[in-house]
C-alpha positions as CSV (number, residue, x, y, z in Angstrom):
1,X,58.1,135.0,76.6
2,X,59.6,133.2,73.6
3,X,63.2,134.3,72.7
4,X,62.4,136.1,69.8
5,X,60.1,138.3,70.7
6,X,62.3,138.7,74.0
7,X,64.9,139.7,71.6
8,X,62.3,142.0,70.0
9,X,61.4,143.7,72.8
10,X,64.5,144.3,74.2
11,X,65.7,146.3,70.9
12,X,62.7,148.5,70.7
13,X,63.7,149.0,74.6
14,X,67.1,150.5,73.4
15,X,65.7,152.4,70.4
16,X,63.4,154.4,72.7
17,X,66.3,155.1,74.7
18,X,68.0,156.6,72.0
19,X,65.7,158.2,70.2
20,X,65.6,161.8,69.7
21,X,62.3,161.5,68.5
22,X,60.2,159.0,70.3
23,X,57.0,159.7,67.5
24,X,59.1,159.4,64.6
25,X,60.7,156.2,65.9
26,X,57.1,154.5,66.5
27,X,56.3,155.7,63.1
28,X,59.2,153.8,61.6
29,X,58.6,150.4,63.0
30,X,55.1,150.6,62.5
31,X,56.1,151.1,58.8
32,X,58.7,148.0,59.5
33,X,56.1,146.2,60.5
34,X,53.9,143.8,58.9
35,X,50.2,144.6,57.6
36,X,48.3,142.9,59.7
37,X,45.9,139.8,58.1
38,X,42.6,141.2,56.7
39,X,39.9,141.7,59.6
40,X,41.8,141.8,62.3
41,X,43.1,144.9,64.6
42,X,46.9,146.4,64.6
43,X,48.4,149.5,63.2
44,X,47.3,150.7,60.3
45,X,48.7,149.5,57.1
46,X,51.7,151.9,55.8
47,X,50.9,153.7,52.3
48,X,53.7,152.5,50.0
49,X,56.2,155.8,48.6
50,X,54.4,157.9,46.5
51,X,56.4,159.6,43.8
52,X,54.7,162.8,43.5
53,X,54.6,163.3,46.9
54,X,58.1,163.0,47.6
55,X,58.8,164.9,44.8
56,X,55.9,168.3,45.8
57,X,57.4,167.7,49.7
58,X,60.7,168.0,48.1
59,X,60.1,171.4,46.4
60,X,57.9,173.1,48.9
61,X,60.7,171.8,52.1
62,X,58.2,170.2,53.4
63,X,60.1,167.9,56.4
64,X,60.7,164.4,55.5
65,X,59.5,163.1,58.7
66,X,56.5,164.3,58.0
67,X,55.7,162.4,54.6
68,X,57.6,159.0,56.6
69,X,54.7,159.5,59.1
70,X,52.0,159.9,57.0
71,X,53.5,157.4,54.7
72,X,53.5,154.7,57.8
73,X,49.5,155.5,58.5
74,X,49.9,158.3,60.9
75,X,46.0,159.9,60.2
76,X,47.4,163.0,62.2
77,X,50.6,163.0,59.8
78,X,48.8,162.8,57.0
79,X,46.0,165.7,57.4
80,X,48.9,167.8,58.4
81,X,50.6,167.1,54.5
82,X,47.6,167.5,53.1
83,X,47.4,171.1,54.5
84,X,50.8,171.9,53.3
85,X,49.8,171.0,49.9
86,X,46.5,172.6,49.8
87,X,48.3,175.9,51.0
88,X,50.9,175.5,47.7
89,X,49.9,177.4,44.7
90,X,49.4,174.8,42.2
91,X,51.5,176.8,39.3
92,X,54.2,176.2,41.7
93,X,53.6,172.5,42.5
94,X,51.8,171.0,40.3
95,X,49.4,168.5,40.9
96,X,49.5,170.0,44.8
97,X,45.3,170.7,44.6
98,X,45.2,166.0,44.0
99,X,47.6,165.5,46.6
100,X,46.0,167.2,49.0
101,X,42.7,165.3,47.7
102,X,44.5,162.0,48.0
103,X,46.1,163.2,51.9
104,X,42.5,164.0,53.0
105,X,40.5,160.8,51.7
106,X,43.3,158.4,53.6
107,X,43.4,160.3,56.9
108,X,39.3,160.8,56.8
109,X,39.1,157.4,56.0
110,X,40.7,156.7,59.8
111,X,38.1,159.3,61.6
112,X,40.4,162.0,61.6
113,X,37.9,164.8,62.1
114,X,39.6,167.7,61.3
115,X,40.4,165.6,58.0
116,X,36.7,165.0,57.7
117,X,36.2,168.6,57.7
118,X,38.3,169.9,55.2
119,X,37.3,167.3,52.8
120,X,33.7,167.6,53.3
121,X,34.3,171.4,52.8
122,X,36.4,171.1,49.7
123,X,33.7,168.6,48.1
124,X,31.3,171.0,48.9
125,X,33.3,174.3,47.4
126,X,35.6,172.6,44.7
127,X,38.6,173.6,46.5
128,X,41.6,173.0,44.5
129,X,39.8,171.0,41.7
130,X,38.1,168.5,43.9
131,X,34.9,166.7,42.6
132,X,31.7,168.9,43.9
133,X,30.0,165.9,46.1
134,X,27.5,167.8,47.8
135,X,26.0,164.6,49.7
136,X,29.3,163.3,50.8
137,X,30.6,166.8,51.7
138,X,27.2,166.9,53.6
139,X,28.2,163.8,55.8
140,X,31.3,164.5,56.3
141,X,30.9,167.8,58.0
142,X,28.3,165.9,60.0
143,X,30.8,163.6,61.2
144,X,33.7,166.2,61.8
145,X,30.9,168.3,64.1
146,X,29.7,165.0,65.8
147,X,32.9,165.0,67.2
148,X,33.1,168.8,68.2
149,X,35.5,169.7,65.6
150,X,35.8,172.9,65.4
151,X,36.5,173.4,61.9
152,X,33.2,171.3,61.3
153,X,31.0,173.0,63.5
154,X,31.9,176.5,61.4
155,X,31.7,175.3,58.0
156,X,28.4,173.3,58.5
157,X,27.3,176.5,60.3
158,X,28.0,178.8,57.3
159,X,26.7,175.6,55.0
160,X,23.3,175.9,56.4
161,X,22.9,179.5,56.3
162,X,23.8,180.1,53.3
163,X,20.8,177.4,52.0
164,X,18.6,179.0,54.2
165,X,19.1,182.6,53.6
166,X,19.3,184.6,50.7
167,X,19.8,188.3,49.7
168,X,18.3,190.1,46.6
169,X,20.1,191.9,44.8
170,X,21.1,195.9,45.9
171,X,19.4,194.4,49.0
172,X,21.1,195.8,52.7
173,X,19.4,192.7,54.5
174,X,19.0,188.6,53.8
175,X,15.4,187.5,53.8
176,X,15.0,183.9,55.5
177,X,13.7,181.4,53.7
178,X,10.1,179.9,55.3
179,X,10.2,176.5,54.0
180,X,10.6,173.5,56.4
181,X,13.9,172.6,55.2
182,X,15.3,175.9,55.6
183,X,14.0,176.7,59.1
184,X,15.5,173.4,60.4
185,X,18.9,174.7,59.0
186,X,18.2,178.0,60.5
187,X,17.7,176.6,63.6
188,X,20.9,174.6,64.0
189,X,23.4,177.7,63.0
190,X,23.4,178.9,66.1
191,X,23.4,176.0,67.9
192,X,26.3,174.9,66.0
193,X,28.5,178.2,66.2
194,X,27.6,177.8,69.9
195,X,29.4,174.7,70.1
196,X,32.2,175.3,68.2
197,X,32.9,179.1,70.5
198,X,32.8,177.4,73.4
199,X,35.7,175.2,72.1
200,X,37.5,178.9,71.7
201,X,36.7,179.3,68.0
202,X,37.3,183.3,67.6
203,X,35.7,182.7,63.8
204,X,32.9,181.2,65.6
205,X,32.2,183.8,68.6
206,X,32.1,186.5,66.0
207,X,29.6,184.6,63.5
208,X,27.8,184.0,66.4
209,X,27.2,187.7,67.4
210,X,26.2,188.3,63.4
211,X,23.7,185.7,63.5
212,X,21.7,186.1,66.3
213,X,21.6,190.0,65.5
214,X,20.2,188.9,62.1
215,X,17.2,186.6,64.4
216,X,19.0,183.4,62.3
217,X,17.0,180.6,64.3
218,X,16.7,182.8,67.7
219,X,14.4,185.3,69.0
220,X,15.7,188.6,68.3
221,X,18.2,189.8,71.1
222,X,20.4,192.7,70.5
223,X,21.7,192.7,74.0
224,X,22.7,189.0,73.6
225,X,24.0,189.8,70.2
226,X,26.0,193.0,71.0
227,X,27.6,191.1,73.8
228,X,29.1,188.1,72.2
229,X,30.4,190.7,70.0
230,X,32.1,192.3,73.1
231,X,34.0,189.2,73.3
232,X,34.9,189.1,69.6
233,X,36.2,192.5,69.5
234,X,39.5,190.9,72.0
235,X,38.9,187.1,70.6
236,X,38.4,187.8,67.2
237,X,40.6,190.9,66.6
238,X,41.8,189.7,63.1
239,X,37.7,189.4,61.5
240,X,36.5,192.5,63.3
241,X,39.1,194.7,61.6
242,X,38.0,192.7,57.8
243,X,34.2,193.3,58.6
244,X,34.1,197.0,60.2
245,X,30.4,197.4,59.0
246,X,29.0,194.9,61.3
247,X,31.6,195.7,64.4
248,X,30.0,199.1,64.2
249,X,26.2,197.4,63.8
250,X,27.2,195.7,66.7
251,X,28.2,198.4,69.2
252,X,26.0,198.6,71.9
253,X,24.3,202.3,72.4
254,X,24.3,204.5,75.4
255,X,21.9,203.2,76.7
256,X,22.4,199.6,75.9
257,X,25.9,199.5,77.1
258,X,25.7,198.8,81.0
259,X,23.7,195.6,80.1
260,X,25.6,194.5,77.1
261,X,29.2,194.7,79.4
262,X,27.6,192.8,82.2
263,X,26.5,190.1,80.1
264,X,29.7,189.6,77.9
265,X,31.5,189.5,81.4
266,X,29.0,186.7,82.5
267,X,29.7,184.5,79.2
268,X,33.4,185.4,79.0
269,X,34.2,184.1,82.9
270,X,33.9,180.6,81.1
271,X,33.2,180.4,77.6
272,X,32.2,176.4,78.3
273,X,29.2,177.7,79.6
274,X,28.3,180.1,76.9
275,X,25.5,178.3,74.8
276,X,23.6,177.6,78.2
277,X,23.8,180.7,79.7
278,X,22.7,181.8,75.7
279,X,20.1,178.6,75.9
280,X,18.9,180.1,78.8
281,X,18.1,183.5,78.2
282,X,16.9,182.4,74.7
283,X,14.0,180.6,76.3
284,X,13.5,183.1,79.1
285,X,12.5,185.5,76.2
286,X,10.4,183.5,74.2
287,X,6.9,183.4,75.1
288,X,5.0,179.9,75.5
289,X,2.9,179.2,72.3
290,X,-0.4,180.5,72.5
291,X,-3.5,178.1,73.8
292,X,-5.8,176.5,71.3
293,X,-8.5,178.9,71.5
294,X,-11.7,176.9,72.5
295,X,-13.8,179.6,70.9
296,X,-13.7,182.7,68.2
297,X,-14.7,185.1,71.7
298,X,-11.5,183.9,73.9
299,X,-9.2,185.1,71.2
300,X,-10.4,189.0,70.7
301,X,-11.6,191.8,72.9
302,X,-15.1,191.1,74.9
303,X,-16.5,194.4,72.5
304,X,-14.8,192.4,69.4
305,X,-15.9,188.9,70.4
306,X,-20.0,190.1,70.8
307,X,-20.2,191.8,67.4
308,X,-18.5,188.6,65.7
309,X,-21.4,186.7,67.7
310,X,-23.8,189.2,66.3
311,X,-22.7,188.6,62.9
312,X,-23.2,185.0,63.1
313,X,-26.8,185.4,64.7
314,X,-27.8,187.7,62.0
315,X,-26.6,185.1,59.0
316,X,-27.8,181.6,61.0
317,X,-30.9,182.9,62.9
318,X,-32.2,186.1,61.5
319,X,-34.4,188.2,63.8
320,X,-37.9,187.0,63.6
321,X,-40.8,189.3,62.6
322,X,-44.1,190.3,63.8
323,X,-47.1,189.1,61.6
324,X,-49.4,191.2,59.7
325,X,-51.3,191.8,56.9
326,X,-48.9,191.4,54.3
327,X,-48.1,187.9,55.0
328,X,-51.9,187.1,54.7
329,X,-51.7,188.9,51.2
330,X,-48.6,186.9,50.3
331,X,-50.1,183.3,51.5
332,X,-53.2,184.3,49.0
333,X,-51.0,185.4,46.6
334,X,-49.1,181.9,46.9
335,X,-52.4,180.1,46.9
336,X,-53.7,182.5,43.5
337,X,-53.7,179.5,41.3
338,X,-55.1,176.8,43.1
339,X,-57.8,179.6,44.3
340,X,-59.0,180.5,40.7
341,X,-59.0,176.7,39.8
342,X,-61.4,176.2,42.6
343,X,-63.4,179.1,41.9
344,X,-63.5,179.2,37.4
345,X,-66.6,176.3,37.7
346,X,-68.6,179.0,40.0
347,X,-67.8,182.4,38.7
348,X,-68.0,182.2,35.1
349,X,-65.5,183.4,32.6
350,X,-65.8,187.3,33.2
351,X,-65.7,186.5,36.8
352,X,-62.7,184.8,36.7
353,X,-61.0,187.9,34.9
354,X,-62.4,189.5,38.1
355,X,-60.9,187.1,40.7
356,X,-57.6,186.7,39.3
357,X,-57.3,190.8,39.2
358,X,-58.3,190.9,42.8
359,X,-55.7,187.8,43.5
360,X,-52.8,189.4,41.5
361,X,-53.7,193.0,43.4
362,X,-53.8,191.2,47.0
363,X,-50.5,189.1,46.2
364,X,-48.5,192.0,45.0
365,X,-49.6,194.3,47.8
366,X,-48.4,191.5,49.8
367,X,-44.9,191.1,48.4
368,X,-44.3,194.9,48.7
369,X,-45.5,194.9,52.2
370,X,-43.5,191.6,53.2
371,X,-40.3,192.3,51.8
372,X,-40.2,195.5,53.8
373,X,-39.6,193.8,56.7
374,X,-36.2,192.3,55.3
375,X,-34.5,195.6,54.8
376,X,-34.8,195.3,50.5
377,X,-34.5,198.3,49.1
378,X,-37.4,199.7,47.1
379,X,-36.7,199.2,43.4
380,X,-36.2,195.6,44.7
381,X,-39.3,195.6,45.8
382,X,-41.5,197.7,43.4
383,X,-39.9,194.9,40.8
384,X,-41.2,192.1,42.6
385,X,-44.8,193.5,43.3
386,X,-45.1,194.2,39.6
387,X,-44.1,190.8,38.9
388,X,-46.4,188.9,41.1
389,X,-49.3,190.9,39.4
390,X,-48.4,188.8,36.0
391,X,-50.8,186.2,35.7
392,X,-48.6,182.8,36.1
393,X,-46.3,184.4,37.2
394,X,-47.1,186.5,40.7
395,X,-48.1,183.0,42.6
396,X,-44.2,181.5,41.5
397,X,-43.1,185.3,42.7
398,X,-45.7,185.7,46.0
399,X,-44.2,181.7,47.1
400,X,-40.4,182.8,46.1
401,X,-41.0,186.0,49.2
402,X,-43.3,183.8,51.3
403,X,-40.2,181.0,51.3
404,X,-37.7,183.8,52.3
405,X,-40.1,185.2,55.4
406,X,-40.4,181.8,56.3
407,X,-36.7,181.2,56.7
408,X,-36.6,184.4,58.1
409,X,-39.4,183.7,61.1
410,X,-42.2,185.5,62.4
411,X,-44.1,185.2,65.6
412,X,-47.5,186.1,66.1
């Protein structure tokens, strides 16, 4: 080893020694030493003395240590000031609400997740006069939950919900939102709060029992629901007592109660286990999705299925007739003008008068006596015949009702 850094090493030796506090003395050298070139790894660079900061941790007795750590790049130091200055009222320190902006961005910037949280949750709110960044915030709760923080995991929980929910007003209960986007949030809030309770979140275990009660992307599950709130009521003494209406919603019945204990006991033993044992019993309860039904009859009663059937043999294949008289009449009646063009040469002219009586006669008699058979009802009917015994017109009339039998079938 060269000399100098012999010599190096051998004082930072002695100042551990010495030191009362070992992380404040790393702290301080990092700050001593130099940034390192552009690209390449090493500590990271220390923030030069901020003014305003000295001066707000000044006046709220905020340790000095503290801002000389954050100062020197400590991403743990400086999400730590940043609390302290978004807990200051800001008519008491000033320009606290851009500090603890400013803290935020530098230690999120490093991966701190819990840093990552409360930013993305402030840009999302407006906490303390931050910018509303709805995308960013968006990404940066991501981020923090990615890496099981728990603060994350709550507020993207409550994030979600509240875009996927909404309650009318004088309303007692939400109504979920049905649109794509809103069932994919719904979906992941309890997943989410899942996570973050089996990190020990109280906040979370008593969300948890709120939401699957409410059937927020879950199968509804009052047992379930009733017993996570068991283990709120000792977890999460402190939100119980500020939301009494649904600590009594949630109290297991009677009847209810033997199963509810037995279950919290079974998550409490170890809450790591809670969203599979939850997981679990979720998909126990949920009933496979339904076959693609092959045909109208699988899908209904066997009574149900044949008259459906029926129905569709009566519109596509009607029930075919016997023949008789009447369809003779119509045919003739159909035929009544190229009959009395055949027969004007031959008959003469009162003849003809005649024949196309007898013609109009036979082709009315047959469209009263054919449409019988096709259930019309009689003033229907009695309009037709009179119709087809019109000159010009019963043939048009007598082919109109033989087109419909024909459709209709007969069989001989």
């Amino acid at each position: 080893m060269p000399p100098p850094l012999a010599a190096e090493q051998a004082r930072l030796r002695a100042g551990l020694r010495v030191a009362a506090d070992v992380v404040a003395y790393v702290d301080a050298e990092l700050q001593r030493a130099p940034a390192p070139a552009a690209g390449g790894g090493g500590a990271v660079p220390a923030t030069p003395p901020d003014a305003a900061t000295a001066a707000a941790a000044t006046a709220m007795g905020i340790d000095p240590a503290l801002v000389a750590r954050a100062e020197a790049g400590s991403a743990q130091a400086q999400c730590k000031l940043a609390i302290d200055f978004l807990h200051a009222k800001e008519a008491a320190v000033p320009g606290s609400g851009k500090l603890a902006l400013l803290w935020l961005e530098r230690s999120a910037a490093q991966g701190q997740s819990l840093a990552q949280a409360l930013l993305g949750e402030g840009l999302l709110r407006g906490w303390r006069g931050f910018p509303i960044d709805m995308e960013r915030g968006i990404a940066l709760l991501e981020a923090a939950a990615a890496a099981d923080d728990v603060d994350g995991l709550n507020y993207l929980a409550q994030f979600l919900y509240e875009k996927s929910v909404r309650r009318p007003p004088g309303a007692d209960r939400i109504e979920k939102r049905s649109d794509p986007t809103s069932l994919r949030y719904q979906a992941r809030v309890p997943e989410l709060l899942m996570r973050a309770a089996a990190l020990g979140s109280p906040r979370a275990l008593f969300w948890l029992a709120v939401r699957l009660y409410d059937e927020i992307g879950t199968p509804r599950d009052d047992i379930a629901a009733k017993a996570v709130m068991q283990l709120a009521r000792t977890r999460a003494a402190k939100l119980c007592v500020e939301e009494p209406e649904a600590l009594a919603l949630l109290t297991p019945t009677p009847a209810e109660s033997a199963e509810v204990l037995a279950l919290a006991r079974e998550l409490g033993a170890d809450i790591k286990h809670l969203p599979a044992l939850l997981k679990a019993r979720h998909a126990a309860r949920t009933p496979p999705p339904a076959p693609a039904v092959a045909s109208r009859a699988t899908s209904m009663p066997a009574s149900a299925a044949q008259s459906e059937s029926d129905l569709a043999d009566e519109s596509d294949d009607a029930p075919r007739r016997a023949f008789h008289g009447g369809h003779v009449a119509l045919v003739i009646g159909a035929l009544s003008l190229a009959v009395l063009l055949t027969a004007a040469p031959s008959v003469g002219r009162g003849g003809l008068k005649v024949l196309m009586l007898l013609v109009s006669f036979i082709g009315a008699w047959g469209v009263w006596r054919s449409t019988a058979d096709l259930d019309w009802g009689e003033a229907k009917r009695a309009f037709l015949a009179v119709l087809a015994l019109i000159p010009g017109v019963g043939f048009i009339v007598c082919v109109a009702v033989l087109l419909r039998v024909v459709r209709g079938g007969v069989t001989g």
